[in-house]
N, C-alpha and C positions, 0 to 999 in steps of 0.2 A: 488337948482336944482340938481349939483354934489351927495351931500350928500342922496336926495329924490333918483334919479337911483342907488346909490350904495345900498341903504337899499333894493330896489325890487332886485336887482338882487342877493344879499343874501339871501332874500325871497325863490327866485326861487331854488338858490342851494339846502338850505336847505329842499325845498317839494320833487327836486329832489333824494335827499340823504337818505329820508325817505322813497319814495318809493322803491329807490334801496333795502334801508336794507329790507322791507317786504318781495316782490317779492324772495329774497334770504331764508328767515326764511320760505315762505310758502314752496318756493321747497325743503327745507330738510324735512320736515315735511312729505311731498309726498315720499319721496323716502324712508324715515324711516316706511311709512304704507306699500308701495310697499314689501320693505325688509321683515317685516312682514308677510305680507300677503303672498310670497315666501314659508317663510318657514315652516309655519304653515301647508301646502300644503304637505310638502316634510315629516313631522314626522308622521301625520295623512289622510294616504291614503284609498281611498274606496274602494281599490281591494287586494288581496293577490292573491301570482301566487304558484303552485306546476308543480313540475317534477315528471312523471311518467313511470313506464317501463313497457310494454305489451310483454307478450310473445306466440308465434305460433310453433308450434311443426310440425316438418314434418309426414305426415300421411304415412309413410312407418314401417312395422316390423323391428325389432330389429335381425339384424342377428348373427349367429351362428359360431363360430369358433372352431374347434377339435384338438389341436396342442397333437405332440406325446410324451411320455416322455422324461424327460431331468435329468439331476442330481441335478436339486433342487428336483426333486419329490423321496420320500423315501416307497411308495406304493408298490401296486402290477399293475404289466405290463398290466393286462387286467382291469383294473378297472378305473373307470371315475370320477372323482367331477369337481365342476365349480372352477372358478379362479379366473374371476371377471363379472360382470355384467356389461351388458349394456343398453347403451340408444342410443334413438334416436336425429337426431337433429335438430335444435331450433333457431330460431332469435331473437332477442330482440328490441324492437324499443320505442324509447321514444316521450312523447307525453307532453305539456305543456298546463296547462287547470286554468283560471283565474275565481277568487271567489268574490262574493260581501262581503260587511261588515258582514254580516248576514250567511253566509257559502253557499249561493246557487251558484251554479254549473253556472257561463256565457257562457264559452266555454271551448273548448279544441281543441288543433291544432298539428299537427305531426308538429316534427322538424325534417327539410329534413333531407336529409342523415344520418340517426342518427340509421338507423339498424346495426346490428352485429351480423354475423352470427357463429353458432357455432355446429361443427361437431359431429355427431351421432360416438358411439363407439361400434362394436360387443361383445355378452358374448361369452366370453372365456370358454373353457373348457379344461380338460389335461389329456391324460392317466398319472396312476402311483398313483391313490388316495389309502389313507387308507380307511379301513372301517369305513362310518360314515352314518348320514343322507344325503340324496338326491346322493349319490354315485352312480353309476348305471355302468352294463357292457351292453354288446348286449351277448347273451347266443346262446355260439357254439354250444349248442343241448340242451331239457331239455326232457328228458327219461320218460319212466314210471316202477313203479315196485309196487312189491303187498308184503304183510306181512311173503307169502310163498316162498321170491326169494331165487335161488341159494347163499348160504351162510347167508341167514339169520336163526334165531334159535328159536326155536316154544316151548315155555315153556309148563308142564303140565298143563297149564292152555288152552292151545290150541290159546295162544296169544304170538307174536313175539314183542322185545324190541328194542329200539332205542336208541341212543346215550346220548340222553339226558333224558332218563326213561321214557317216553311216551310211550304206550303200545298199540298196534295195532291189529286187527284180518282182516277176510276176509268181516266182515259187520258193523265194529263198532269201535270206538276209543275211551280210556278211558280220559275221562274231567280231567283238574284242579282239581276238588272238587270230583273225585275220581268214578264216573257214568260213565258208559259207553251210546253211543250214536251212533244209525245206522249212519252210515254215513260215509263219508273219511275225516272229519274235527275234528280239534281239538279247544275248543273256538272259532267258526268260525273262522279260519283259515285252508287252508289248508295244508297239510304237505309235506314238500320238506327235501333231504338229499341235502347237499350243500359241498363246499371246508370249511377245517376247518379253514380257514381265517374268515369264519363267525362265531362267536360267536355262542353256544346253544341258542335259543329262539331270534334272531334276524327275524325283520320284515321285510318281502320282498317284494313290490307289482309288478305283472308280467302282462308286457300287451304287444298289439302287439302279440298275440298270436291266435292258432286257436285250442286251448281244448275246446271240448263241450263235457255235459253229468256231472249227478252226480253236479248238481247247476253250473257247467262252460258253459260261453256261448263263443263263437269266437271271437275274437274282445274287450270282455269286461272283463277291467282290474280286478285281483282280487290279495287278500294277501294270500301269504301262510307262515308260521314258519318254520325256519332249526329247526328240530329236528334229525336229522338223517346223518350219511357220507355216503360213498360207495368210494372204495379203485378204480372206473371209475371214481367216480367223482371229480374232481380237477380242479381250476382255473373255468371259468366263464362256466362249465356245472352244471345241476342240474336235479335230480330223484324226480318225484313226484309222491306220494303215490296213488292208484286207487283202495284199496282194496285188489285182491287176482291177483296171477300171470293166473289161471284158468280163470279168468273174465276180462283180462287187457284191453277189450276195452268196457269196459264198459262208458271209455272216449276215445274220438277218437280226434287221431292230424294231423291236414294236412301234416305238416311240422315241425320240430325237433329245425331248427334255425332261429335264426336273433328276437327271442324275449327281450323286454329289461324288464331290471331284473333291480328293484329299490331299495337301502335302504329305511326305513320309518320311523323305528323303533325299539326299542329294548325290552323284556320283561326280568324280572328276572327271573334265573334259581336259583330256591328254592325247599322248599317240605312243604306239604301240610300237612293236620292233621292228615293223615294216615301216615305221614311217605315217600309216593310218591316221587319220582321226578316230578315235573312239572315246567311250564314256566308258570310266573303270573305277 
């Protein structure tokens, strides 16, 4: 009998023992799929996220500043270029926008506080420019005179000279290419004497002005060539050609100042197949 309960009750340990170890072996098993299954998760995700940056621009102009010269500027006193350019200014705000597997667009959501703003800056401008493109003065007066003025000199050909060999009358100005042409222009352009800071055959364009007559209209800007000086004119005035001193209002000017006078351009001063002076 002793010997019969001790056999069952080893029995019993032993089913006990075996269950234990199962129970044990299944839960790792679980916990090793769980671990798995984690991290399988974590390499191959079904979204991808970007950052992005949006920008808004203030709807205001770009202002304007005129400072006078200083001793960086190595120019002339009455003459103008720019310095530096401006902008306006502008915020920046970021936005976070999350992709499926496949690259379509889920959403997109601002991240608060994430603008930054940032300050619009004026163009500068500087008396004391050289002569160059886009230089410009405001013109203390700009004159008129005709082919016949006091001191200028009328060749036997009944035509007066310029500075720069352009040749002039009271109805007609000899071309580039050696033709004369009714008119007060030369290549389309019209003809101004300037300060001899400007180059021969330098491009000027004049607006803000009020000559009309002879193709000028008020108001609308047009180019004329330095071909020409005048021992008046110096620094930011200028003489513009009308023909004959006999007919000098053939163009009529409200007003003398405050027109702005533009670099644009420059032509060469060469000569032509005749021999000529001309600006080409």
């Amino acid at each position: 009998m002793i010997r019969t309960k001790k056999a069952w009750f080893a029995g019993i340990l032993l089913f006990l023992a075996a269950c234990t170890q199962t129970t044990e072996s299944t839960h790792i098993v679980l916990q090793k799929a769980d671990e798995n299954t984690i991290l399988s998760a974590a390499i191959v995700s079904p979204f991808t996220f970007e950052e992005s940056v949006e920008t808004t621009y203030d709807k205001t102009t770009i202002k304007t500043v005129l400072n006078p010269m200083d001793n960086t500027r190595t120019g002339y006193s009455w003459l103008i270029s720019k310095v530096s350019e401006g902008s306006v200014g502008y915020t920046e705000t970021r936005f976070r926008s999350t992709y499926d597997s496949e690259g379509n667009l889920l959403s997109k959501e601002y991240i608060p506080n994430s603008e930054v703003y940032y300050d619009g800056k004026p163009t500068i401008y500087q008396y004391g420019a050289t002569v160059q493109k886009g230089a410009y003065f405001n013109a203390r007066s700009i004159t008129k005179y005709g082919y016949d003025c006091v001191g200028c000199y009328i060749g036997l050909d009944g035509a007066a000279g310029t500075s720069a060999g352009i040749r002039l009358n009271g109805t007609s100005v000899r071309q580039s290419n050696g033709t004369w042409l009714d008119g007060i222009t030369y290549d389309g352009y019209y003809v101004v004497a300037a300060d001899k800071a400007f180059p021969n055959c330098t491009i000027l364009e004049i607006s803000n002005h009020t000559f009309s007559g002879m193709g000028l209209t008020s108001g609308v800007p047009f180019l004329a060539l330095v071909v020409d000086r005048g021992s008046a004119i110096t620094t930011n005035k200028l003489d513009l050609f009308v023909g004959s001193e006999k007919n000098i209002n053939v163009v009529t000017n409200k007003r003398t100042a405050n027109s702005k006078v533009t670099v644009v351009g420059f032509l060469k001063w060469t000569k032509n197949g005749l021999g000529e002076r001309i600006c080409k």
